[in-house]
N, C-alpha and C positions, 0 to 999 in steps of 0.2 A: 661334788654335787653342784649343778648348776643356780649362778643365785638366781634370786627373783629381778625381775625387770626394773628399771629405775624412772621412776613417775614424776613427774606426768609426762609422756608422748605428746614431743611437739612436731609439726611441718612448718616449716616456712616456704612461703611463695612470693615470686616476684611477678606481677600481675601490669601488663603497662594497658591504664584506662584508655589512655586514645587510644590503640590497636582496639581496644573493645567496644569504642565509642563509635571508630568509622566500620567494627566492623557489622553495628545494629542497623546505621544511617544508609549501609549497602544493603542489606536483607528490605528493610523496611519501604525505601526508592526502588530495589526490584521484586520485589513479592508483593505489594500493595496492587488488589484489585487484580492481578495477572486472569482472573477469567473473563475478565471483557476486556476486548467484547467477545460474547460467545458468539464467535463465527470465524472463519480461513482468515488467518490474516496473509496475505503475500503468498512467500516459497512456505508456507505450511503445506500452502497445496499438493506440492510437490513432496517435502519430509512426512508428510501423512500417509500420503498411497505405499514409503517404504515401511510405513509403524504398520501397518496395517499388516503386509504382506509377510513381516517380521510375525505378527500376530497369530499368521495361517499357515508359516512356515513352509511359503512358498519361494522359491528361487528369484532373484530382482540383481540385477546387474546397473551402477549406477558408474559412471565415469567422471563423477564428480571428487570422488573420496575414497577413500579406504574405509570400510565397516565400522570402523567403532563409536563414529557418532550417531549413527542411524543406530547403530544398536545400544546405546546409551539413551537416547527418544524412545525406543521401544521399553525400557529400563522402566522409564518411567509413566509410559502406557502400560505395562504389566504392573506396575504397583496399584496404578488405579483399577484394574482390573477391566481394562479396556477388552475387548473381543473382536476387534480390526471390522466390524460392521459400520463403515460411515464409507458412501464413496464423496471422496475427495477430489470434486470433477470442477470445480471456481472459489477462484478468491472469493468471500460476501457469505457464502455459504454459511447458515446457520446451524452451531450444533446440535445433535437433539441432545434429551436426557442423559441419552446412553453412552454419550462421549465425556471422558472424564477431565475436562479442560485444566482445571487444575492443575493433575498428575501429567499431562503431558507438557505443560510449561514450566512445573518446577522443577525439573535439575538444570535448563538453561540458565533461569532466575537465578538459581543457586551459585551458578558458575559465574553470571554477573554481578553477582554480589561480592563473592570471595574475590572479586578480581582489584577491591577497594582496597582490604588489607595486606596482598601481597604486594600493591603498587606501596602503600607505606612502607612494609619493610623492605623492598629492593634500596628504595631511595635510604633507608637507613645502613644495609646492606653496602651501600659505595660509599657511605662514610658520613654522612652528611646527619646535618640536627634532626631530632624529631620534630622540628616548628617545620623545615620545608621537606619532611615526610607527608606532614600531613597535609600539608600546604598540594602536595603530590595527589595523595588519595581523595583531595576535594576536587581535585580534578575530574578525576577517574569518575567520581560520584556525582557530579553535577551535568556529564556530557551527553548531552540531551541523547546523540546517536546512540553512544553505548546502553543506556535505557530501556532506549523502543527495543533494541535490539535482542537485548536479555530478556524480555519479558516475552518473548512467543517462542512456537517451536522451532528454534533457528538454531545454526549451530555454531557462529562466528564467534557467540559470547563462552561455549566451552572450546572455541578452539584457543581464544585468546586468554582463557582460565588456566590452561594447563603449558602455554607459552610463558607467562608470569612465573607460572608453579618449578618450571624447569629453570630461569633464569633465577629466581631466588634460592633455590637449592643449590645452583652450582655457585653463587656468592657466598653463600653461610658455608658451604663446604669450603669454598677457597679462603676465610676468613678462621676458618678453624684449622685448618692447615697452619698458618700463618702463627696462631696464636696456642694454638693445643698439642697436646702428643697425634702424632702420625698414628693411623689403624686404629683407631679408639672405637666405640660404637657408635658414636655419633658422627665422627668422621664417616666410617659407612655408611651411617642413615642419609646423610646427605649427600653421597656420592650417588649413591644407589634411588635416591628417589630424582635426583638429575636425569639418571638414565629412564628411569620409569616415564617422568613429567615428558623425555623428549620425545619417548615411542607413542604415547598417548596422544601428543599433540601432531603427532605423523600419522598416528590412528586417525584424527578427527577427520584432515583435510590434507593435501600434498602441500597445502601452503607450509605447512609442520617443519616440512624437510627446511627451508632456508633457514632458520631460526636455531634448528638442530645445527647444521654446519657453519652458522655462526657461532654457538658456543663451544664444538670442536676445535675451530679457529684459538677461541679463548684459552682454549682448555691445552691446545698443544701450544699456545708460546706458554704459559704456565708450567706445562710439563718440562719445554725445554728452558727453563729458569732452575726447576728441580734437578734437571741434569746439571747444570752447572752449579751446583753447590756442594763445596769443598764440605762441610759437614757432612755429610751423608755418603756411606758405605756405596760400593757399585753395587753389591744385592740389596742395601734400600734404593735405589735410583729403579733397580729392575724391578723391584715390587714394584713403587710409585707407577712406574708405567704402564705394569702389566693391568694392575690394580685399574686405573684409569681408561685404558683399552677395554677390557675386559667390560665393566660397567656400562663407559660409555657408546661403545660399540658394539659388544657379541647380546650385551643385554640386550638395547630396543630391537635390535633384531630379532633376537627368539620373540619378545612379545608382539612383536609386527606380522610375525608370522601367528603368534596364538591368537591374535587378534582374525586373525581370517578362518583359522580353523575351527572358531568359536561359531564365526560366522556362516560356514557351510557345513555346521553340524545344526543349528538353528535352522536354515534352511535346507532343505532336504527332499521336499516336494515341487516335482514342476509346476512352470506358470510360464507369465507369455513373454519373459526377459530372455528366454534358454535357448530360444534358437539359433541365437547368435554364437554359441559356445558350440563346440565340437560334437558331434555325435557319441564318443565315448563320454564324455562330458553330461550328456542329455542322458544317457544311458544309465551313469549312476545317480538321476534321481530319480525319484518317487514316482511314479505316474508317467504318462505322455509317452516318449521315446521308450523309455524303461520299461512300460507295459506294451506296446507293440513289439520289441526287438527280444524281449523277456525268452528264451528259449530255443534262440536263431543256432544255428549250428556256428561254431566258432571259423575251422580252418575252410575258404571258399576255394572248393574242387570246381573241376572243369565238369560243365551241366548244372551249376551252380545258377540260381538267380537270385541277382541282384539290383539294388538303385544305389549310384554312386554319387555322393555330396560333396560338390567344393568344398575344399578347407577353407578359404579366404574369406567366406561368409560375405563378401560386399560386393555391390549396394548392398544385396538381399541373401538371404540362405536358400541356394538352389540345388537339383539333382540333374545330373544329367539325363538329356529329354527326346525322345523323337514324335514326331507325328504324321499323321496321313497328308500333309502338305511338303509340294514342292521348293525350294528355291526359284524364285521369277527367270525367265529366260534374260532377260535385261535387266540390270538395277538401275536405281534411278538417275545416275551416273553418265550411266550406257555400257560399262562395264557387262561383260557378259558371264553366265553362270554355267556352274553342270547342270542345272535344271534336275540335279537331285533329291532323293529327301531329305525336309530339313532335320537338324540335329541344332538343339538348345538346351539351355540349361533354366531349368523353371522353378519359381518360388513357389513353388505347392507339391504335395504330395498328389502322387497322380498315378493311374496305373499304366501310363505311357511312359515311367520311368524307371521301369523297369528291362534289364537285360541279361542274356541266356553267357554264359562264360564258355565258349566253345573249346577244343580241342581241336587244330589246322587239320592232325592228319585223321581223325574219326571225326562220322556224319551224326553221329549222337547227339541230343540234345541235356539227355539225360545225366542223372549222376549213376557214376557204376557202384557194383557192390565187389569191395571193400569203393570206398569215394577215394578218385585219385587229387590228391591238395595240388594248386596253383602255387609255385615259388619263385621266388625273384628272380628274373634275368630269362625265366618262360614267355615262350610266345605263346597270343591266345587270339581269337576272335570273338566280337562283342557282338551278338545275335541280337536286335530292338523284341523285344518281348511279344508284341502285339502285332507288328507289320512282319516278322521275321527275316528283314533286312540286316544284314553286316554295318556295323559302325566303318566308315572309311575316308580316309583323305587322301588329296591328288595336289597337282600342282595349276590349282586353282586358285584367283583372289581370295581371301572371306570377304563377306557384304560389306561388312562396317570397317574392316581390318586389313585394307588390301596387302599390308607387309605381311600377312600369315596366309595361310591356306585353308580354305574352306575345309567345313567337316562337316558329315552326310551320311548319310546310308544308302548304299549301293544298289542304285535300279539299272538291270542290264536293257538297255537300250537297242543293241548287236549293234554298236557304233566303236569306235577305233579309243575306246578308253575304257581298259579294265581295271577291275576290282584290287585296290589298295586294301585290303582289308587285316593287314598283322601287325598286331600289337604288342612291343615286349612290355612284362610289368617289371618295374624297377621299386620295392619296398624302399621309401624314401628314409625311413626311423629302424630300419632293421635292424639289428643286431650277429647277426651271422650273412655269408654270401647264399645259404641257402635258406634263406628264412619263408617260412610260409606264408601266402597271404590271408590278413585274419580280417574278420569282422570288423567293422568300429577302428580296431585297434591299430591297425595296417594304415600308412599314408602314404601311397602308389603315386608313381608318374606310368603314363601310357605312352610308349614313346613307339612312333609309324614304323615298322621295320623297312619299309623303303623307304622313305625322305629321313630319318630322324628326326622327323618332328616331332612335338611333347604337345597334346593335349591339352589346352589352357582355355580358362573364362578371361575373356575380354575383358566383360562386364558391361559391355557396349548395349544398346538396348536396340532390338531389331525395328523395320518399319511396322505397317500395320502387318502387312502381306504374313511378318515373321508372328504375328498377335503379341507383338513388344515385349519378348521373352527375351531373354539376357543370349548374346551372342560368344560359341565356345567355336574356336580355330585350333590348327595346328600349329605352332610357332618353332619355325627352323632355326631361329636364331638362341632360343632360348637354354641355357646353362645354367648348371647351379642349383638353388633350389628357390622356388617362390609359392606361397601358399596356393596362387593361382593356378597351379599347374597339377598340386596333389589332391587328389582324390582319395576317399574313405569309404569305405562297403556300409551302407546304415542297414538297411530292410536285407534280409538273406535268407534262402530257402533253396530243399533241396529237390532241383525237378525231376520230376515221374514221367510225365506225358509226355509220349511218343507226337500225338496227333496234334497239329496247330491250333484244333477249337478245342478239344481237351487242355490244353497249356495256358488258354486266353478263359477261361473256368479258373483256372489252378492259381493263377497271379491276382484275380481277385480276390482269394482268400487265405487269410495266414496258416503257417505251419507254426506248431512249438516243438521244439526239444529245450533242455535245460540246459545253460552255459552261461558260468559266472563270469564276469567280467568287470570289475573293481576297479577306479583310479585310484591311485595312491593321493595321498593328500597333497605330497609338493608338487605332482603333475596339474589336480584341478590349479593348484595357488597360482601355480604357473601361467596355467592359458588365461583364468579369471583376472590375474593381475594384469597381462601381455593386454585382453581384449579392452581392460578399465581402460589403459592406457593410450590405445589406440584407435577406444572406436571415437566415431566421431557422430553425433547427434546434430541432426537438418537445425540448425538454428540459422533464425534470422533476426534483424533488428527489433530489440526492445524498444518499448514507449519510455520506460525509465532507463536503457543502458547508459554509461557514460565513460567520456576516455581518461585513464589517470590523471591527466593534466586539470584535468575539470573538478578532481576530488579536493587539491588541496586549498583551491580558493573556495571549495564548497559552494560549487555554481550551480548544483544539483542537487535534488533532495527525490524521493521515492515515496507516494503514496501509498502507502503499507494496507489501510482498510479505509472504506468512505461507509456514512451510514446512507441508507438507504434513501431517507425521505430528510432526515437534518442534517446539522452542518458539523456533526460532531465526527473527526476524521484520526487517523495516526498517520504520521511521516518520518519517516527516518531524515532527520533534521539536524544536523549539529548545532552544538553550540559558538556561537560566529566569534566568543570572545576568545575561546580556548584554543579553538584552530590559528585564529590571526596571531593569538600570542607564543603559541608551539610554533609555527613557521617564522615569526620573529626570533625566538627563542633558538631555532635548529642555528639562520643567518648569523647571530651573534656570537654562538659556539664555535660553528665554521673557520667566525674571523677571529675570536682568541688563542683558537688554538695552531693554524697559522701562523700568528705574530708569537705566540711564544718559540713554538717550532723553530722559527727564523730567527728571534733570540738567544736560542742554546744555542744553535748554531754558531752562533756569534760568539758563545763562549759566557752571556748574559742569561741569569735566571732570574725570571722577576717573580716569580713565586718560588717556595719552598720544593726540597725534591718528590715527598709525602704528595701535596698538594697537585702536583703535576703528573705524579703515578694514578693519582684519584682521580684526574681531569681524563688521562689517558680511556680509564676504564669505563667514565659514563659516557663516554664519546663510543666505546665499544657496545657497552650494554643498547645505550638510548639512540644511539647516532645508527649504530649498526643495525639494529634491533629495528629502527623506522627505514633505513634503505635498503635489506636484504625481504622484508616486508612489501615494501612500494614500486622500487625500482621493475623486478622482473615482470612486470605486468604491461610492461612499453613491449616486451618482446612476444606477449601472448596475444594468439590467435582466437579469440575467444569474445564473447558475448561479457563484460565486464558492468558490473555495478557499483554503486559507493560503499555499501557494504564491505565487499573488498578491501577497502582502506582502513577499516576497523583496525586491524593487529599493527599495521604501522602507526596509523593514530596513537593508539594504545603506550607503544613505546615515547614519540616524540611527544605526548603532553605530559612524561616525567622531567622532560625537559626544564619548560620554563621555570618552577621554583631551584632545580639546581642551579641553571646559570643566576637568577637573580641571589640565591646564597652566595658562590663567587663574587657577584658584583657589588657585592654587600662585604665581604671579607674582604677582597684582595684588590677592590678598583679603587672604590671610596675610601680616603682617607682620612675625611676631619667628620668629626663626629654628628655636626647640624647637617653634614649632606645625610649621611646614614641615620641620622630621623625622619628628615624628608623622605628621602627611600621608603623607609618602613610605612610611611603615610599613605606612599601611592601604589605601595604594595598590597595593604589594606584595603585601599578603594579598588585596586584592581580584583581583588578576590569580589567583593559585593560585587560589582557589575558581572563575573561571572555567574553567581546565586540570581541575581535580578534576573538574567538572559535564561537561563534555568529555568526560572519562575516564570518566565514570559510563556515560553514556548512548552510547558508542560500540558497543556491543553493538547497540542499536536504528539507528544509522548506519551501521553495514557488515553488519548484520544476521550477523555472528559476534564472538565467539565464541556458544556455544549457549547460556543459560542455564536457571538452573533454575527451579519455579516458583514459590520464595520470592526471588529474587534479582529476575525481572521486575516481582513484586507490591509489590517494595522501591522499584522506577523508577517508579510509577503515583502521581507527588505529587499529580494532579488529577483527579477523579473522572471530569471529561471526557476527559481521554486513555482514548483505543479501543486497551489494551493487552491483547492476546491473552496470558492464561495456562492453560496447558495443563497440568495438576494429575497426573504419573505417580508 
């Protein structure tokens, strides 16, 4: 018989109050006040139009990020209960009632909060006291930047939440390593949130990835230390690896990819981002493409009509075009032409863009019964729908392209230049030599049966003469494959009419039959990921851009919101003591560890071997952590902000309280200098709080100040501080 229980039931807990101290003083500096001002502040404008569209679960293509941040702002739009009704058309903009300001600034806030006590524990994490942990997290918590920037809907402060989140999990995992049994659950818990912290903050922003294969970096000379340990079986070394692999690699991948699947199962309805993506693409959403093509016959027979779409999509997304105009007898050159008709490719839907799929050796326009399918490696003639001219090229300039050949549609003249008019189709993605050409799903080359030339958009944009439609050649020289060259069947129907004005009836209006056609989900991830990555957005010079170099002496600051009629404003502003003494601090590092460096060498250790494994590692964490952050931003092509410098920031001001710990332990050796120390270490924390205190008028953009008190805050001529003189 089981006894009775042994009373009284205790727990014990080990509770550490500063972790709970700094982590109220984080919530409290970013959740105070977060709904003013109710109005746009900055790039809300921009993270708004995606919450919204997230809202109405319309399709939005962003080439800034990967989804999981915008779908983390929409997180917290749907908790408020938001209904994506506000257009988010300027900064200044006021919101009404129905926007829930709030909810959509608190999971930032949130993020920039928590980002106080995992800078505590990292710094505890590389070994160091809790006095310059916390010494660390008042950092964190007083930097004016990090602030402003937590408290709107921005996404730098969860991107730099779950950078912290991933670098402290793999510390407390590699410290339990160290110190615990191998495979325990705790050892998982923090392998495995490693992996998750890294995918998530790869989810946020592409900034994610450096920070991830810095602690890969980590994580494999670690691994190879585990290899070389004579304790351990060669099937523990293969766990340990696989284990590590597996986590830190096959994991954030599956989630980098759920992360996208989440996101175009969320969206699902067309809008005005989808043109840019492929026609099967447009296809499988909701509305737009998907309800016009909704029923097109799948395999295109000969008497087939259709409108063919570049694949390249840029500049613009166009179809191949003809119209009742000629090419000029002269170009502007003096170059001379066929004085053909012209043939372009046009950004709109048109019913000029439509063409008859011929058979060379039948006159028929029609489709037969049974329909005979178009297959790879067939020649065809491409009949202009509306003029009933042959698509054809010669050994003519093109306009804008002299190294290609004109392409045109064939006007007989009864002159000594006949009709090039055959085309083979080559299925570019086929799968068999006789594959059919399909709908949507087919991506064709047209290649001249006499010159071999391929069919290509320039992309060149025509004179007036051409109405500035995008210019398409034949290009002889062209091999291989290049999106420019393949074509895709978007709009398909099967023709009836015999009679030319009967036919020009029949192209005005659609046919349906029923014919599914589905992307698999790795093909959309595919092109979605491919276009993130490659489109490129007309930007031109910001009023606030700046070049890296300009970030770390903080010679630039970003006016975030101005009020309307006072002087009450927000700027993303650092704090000038924490920067100067992080960049002093990185300097100092640099040169200790250097000189020690050169001292092993030398066969001389002036610190312990402990001490110099722990130097090693915040110089990887902190050192690493601000140059794999800062550095790659000298090589981008790109429209950059101070913003930007946040996640390096972030790392290099854990900096300065550990080298001064160092230089407190291992420089100073009589005991009144290391009073003095502690003295001006002190004064140095106040002037951090004072600079804090100064500038939090421009961080919560209240209270109101006047315009000798703002012109007091203006230490740098480059700071863009609005003073309003009543």
């Amino acid at each position: 018989m089981l006894g009775a229980p042994k009373l009284p039931i205790t727990v014990k807990a080990e509770i550490d109050l500063v972790l709970v101290a700094v982590t109220a003083m984080g919530l409290a500096t970013r959740l105070w006040g977060i709904t003013y001002p109710a109005a746009v502040v900055f790039d809300e404008v921009y993270y708004g139009q995606f919450t919204s569209l997230y809202m109405k679960n319309i399709f939005f293509i962003d080439d800034s990020g990967p989804p999981l941040g915008h779908m983390i702002l929409a997180f917290g739009a749907f908790l408020g209960g938001f209904d994506g009704n506000f257009v988010w058309n300027r900064i200044g903009a006021e919101y009404p009632c129905s926007v829930p300001v709030w909810s959509l600034r608190f999971l930032p806030a949130l993020a920039g909060a928590l980002s106080v006590p995992l800078a505590y524990q990292i710094v505890v994490e590389l070994g160091y006291s809790h006095l310059t942990a916390l010494g660390a997290a008042l950092l964190v918590l007083c930097e004016n930047s990090l602030v402003a920037q937590s408290r709107f809907m921005l996404l730098e402060s969860v991107l730099i939440f779950f950078l912290l989140l991933a670098v402290l999990s793999y510390l407390k995992f590699h410290n339990h390593h160290k110190q615990s049994a191998h495979f325990s659950p705790s050892w998982w818990f923090w392998l495995l949130l490693t992996g998750v912290a890294c995918a998530c903050a790869l989810g946020v922003k592409y900034m994610g990835l450096f920070t991830y294969f810095l602690l890969l970096c980590v994580a494999g000379a670690h691994a190879w230390q585990v290899i070389g340990d004579p304790k351990l079986s060669n099937t523990a070394v293969l766990y340990h690896v696989v284990a590590r692999g597996a986590v830190l690699v096959a994991l954030p991948v599956v989630l980098y990819l759920g992360f996208f699947c989440l996101h175009l199962k969320l969206l699902y309805r067309t809008g005005p981002h989808d043109q840019v993506m492929t026609s099967a693409f447009q296809a499988s959403l909701e509305g737009g493409l998907a309800r016009i093509t909704q029923g097109q016959p799948l395999e295109v027979s000969y008497g087939s009509q259709i409108t063919l779409r570049n694949v390249l999509s840029q500049p613009v997304p166009c179809w191949l075009h003809s119209h009742k105009g000629n090419y000029p007898i002269r170009y502007g050159d003096g170059r001379g032409s066929s004085h053909q008709q012209q043939v372009t490719c046009y950004p709109f839907k048109d019913v000029n863009n439509w063409w008859i799929v011929k058979d060379p050796g039948r006159r028929e326009l029609v489709v037969s019964n049974p329909p005979r399918p178009v297959r790879h490696g067939d020649t065809v003639q491409l009949v202009h729908g509306m003029t009933a001219r042959f698509l054809n090229t010669h050994d003519v300039a093109a306009p804008m392209s002299p190294h290609t050949q004109e392409v045109s549609c064939y006007i007989d003249y009864n002159i000594s230049m006949p009709a090039q008019d055959l085309w083979r189709v080559e299925v570019v993605n086929r799968e068999s030599e006789r594959e059919v050409w399909k709908t949507i799903l087919s991506e064709v080359r047209l290649v001249h049966v006499n010159t071999t030339a391929v069919l290509k958009l320039s992309g060149a944009s025509l004179p007036d003469w051409g109405f500035r439609q995008l210019e398409v050649v034949a290009d002889k020289m062209a091999r291989g494959y290049h999106q420019s060259m393949a074509w895709n069947v978007e709009e398909h129907r099967y023709g009836k009419s015999h009679d030319q004005k009967e036919r020009e009836v029949e192209l005005h209006s659609p046919s349906q039959i029923h014919v599914s056609r589905n992307l698999s989900f790795m093909a959309k991830f595919a092109e979605l990921q491919w276009k993130m990555l490659t489109l490129k957005n007309e930007e031109s010079e910001h009023k606030y851009s700046s070049s890296p170099l300009e970030w770390i002496t903080m010679d630039t600051s970003i006016a975030y919101w101005l009020h309307p009629t006072s002087n009450a404003q927000v700027h993303l502003i650092g704090n000038i003591v924490i920067w100067s003494s992080a960049n002093v601090s990185l300097c100092v590092y640099a040169a200790l560890f250097l000189w020690y460096l050169l001292r092993r060498r030398r066969r001389m250790k002036d610190i312990p071997e402990d001490s110099w494994s722990q130097w090693v590692l915040v110089g990887a964490v902190c050192v690493g952590g601000w140059a794999v952050n800062y550095l790659p931003f000298f090589m981008m092509e790109k429209t950059l902000f101070l913003y930007h410098y946040l996640p390096a920031l972030t790392f290099e001001i854990l900096l300065p309280p550990v080298v001064l710990q160092h230089v407190h332990d291992h420089i100073l050796r009589f005991p009144g200098h290391r009073h003095a120390f502690s003295a001006l270490v002190l004064a140095w924390l106040s002037s951090v709080y004072l600079v804090y205190r100064s500038f939090s008028p421009l961080t919560y953009g209240q209270p109101t100040l006047s315009a000798a008190e703002l012109g007091s805050l203006r230490w740098k001529d480059t700071w863009d501080i609005l003073v309003r003189k009543r």
